[in-house]
PyMOL commands that place a pseudoatom at each C-alpha (Angstrom):
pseudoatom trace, name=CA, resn=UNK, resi=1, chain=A, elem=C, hetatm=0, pos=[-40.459, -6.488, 13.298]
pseudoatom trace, name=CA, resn=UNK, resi=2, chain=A, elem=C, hetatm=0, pos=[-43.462, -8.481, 14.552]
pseudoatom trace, name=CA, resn=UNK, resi=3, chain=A, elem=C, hetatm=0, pos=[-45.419, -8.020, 17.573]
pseudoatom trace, name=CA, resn=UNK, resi=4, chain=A, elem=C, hetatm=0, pos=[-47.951, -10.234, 19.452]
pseudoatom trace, name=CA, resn=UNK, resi=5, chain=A, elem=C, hetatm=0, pos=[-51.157, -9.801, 21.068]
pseudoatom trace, name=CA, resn=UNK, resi=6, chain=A, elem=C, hetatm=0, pos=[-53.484, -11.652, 23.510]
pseudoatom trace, name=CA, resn=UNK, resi=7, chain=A, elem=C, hetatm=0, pos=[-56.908, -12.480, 23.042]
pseudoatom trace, name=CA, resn=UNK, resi=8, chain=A, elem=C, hetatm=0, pos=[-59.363, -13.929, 25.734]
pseudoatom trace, name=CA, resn=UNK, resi=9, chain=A, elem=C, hetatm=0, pos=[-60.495, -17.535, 25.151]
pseudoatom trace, name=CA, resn=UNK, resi=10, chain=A, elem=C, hetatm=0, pos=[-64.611, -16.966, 25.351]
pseudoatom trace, name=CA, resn=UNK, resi=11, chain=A, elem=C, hetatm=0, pos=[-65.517, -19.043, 28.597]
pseudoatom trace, name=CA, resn=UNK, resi=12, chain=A, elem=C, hetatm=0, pos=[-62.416, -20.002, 29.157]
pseudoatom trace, name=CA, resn=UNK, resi=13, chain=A, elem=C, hetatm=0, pos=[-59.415, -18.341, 31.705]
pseudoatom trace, name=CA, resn=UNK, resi=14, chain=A, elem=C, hetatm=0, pos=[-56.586, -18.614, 28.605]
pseudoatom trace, name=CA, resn=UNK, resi=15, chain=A, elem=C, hetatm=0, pos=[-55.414, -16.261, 26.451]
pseudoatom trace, name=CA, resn=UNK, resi=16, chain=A, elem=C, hetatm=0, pos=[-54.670, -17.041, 22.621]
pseudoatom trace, name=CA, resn=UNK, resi=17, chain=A, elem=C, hetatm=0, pos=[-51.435, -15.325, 21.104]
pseudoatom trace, name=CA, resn=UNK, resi=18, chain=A, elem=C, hetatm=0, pos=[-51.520, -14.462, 17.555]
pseudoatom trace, name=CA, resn=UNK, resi=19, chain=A, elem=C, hetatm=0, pos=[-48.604, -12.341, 15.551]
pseudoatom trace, name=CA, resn=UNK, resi=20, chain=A, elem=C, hetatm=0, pos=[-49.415, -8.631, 14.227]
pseudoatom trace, name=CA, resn=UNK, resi=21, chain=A, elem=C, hetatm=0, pos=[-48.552, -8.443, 10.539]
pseudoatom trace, name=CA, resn=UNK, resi=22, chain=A, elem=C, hetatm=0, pos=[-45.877, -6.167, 10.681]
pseudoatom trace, name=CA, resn=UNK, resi=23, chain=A, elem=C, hetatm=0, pos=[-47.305, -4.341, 7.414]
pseudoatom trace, name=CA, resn=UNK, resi=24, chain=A, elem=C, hetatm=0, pos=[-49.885, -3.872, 9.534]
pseudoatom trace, name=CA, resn=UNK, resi=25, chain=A, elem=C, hetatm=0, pos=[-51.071, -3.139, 13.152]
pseudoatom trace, name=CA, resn=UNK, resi=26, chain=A, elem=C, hetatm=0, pos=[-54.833, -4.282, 12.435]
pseudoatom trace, name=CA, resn=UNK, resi=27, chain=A, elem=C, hetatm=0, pos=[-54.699, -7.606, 11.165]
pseudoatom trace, name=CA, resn=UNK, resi=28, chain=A, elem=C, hetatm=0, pos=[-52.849, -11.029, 12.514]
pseudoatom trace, name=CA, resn=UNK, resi=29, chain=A, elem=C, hetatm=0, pos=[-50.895, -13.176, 10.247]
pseudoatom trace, name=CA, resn=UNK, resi=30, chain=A, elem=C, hetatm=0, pos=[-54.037, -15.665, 10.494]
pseudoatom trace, name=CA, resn=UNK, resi=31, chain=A, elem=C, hetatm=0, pos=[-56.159, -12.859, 9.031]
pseudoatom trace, name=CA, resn=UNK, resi=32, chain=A, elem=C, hetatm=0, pos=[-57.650, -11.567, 12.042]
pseudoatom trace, name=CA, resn=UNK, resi=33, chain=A, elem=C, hetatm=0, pos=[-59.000, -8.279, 12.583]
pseudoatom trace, name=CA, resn=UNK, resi=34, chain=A, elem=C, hetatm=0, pos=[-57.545, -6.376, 15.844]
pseudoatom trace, name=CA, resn=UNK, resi=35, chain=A, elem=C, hetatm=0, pos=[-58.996, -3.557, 17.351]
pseudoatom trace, name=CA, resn=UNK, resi=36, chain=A, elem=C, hetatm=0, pos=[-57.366, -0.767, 18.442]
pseudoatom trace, name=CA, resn=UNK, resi=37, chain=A, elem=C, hetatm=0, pos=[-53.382, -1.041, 18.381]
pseudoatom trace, name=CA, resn=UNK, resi=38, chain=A, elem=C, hetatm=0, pos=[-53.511, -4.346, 18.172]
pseudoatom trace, name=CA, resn=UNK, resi=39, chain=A, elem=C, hetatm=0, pos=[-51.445, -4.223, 21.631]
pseudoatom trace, name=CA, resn=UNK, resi=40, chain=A, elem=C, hetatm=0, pos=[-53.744, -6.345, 23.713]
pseudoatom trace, name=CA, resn=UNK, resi=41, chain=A, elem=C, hetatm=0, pos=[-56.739, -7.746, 23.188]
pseudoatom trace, name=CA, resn=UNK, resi=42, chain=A, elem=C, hetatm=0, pos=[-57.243, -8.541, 26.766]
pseudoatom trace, name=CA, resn=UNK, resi=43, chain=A, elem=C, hetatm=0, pos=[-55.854, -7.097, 29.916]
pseudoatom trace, name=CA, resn=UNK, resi=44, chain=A, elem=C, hetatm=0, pos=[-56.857, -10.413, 32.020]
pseudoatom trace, name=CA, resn=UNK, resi=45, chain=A, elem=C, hetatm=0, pos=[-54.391, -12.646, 33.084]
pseudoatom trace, name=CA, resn=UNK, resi=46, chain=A, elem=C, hetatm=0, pos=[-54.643, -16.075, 31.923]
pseudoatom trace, name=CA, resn=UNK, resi=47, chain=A, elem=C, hetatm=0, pos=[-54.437, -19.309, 34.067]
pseudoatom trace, name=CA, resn=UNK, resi=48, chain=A, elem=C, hetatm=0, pos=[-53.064, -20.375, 30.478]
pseudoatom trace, name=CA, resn=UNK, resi=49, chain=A, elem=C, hetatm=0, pos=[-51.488, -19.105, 27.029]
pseudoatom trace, name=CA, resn=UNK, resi=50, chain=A, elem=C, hetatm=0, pos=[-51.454, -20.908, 24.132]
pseudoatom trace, name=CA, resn=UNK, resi=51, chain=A, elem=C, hetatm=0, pos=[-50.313, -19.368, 20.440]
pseudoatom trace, name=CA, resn=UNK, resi=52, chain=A, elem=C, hetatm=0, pos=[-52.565, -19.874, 17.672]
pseudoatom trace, name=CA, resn=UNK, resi=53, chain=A, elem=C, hetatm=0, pos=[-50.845, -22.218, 15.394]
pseudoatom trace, name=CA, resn=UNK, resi=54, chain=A, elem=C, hetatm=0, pos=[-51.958, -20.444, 11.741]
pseudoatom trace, name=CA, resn=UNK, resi=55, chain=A, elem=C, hetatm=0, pos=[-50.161, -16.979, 13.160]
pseudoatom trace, name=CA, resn=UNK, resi=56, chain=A, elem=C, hetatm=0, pos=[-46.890, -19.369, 14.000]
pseudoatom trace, name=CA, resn=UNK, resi=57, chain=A, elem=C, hetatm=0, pos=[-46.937, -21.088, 10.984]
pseudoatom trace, name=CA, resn=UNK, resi=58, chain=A, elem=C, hetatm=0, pos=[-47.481, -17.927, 8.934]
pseudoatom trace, name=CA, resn=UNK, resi=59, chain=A, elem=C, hetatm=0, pos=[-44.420, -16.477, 11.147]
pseudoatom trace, name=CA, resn=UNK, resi=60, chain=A, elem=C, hetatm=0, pos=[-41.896, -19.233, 10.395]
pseudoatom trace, name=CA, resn=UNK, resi=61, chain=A, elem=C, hetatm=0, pos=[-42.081, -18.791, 6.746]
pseudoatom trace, name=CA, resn=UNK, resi=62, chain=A, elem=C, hetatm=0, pos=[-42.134, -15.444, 6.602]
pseudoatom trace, name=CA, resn=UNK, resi=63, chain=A, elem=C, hetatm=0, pos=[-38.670, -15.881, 8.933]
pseudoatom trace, name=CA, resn=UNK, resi=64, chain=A, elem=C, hetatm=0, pos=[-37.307, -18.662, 6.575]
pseudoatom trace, name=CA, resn=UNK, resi=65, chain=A, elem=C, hetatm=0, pos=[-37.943, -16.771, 3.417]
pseudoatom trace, name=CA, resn=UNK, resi=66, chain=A, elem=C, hetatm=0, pos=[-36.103, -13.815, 5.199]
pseudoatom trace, name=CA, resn=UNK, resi=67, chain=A, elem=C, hetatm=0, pos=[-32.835, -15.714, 6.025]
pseudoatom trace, name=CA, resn=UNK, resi=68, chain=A, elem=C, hetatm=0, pos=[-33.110, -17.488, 2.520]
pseudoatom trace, name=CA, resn=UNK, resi=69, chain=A, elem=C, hetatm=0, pos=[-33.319, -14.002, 0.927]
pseudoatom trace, name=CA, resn=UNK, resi=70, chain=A, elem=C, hetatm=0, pos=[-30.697, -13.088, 2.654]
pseudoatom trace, name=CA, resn=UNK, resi=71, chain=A, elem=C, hetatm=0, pos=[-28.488, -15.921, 1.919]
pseudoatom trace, name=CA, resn=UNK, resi=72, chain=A, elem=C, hetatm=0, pos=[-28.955, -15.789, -1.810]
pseudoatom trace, name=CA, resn=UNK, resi=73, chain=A, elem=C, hetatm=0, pos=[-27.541, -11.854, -1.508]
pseudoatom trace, name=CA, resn=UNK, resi=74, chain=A, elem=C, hetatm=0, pos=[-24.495, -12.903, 0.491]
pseudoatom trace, name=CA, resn=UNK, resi=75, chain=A, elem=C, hetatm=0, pos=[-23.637, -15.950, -1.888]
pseudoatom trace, name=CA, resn=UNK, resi=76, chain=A, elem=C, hetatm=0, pos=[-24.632, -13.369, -5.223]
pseudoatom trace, name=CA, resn=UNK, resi=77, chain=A, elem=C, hetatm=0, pos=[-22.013, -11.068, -3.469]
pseudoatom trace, name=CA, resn=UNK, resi=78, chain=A, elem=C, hetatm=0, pos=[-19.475, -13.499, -2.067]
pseudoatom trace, name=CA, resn=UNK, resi=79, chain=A, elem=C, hetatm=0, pos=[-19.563, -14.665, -6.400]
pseudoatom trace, name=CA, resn=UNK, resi=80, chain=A, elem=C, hetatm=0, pos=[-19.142, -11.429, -7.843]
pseudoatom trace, name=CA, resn=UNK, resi=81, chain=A, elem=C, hetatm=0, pos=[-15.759, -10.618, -5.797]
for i in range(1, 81): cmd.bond("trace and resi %d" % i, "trace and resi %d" % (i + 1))
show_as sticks, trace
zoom trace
């Protein structure tokens, strides 16, 4: 399972949402360090959000090689019946 955390925008009112590696709770999928729990970096509210696009792209692969895994085990199954 992957979580998300916020981090404030420097001199800016947005907050920038990356995806926690779920392997670990101190690094992003972009390679970021997090401190703490890596639950929020930020307890501001935002007048915007935006997701940081390296964490997202990082995320849908890791998704897509998932569900591809997954579909080779069902057809390797489905073949040996």
């Amino acid at each position: 399972m992957y979580r998300m955390c916020a981090e404030a925008m420097a001199g800016q009112s947005e907050l920038l949402w990356h995806v926690l590696a779920h392997d670990s709770s101190a690094h992003t999928l972009c390679g970021r360090h997090v401190a703490g729990d890596g639950s929020a970096l930020t307890g501001a509210s935002a007048a915007a959000d935006r997701y940081c696009l390296p964490c997202m792209s990082n995320f849908r692969s890791a998704v897509r090689e998932r569900a591809d895994l997954a579909q080779k085990q069902k057809s390797g199954a489905s073949a040996g019946r």
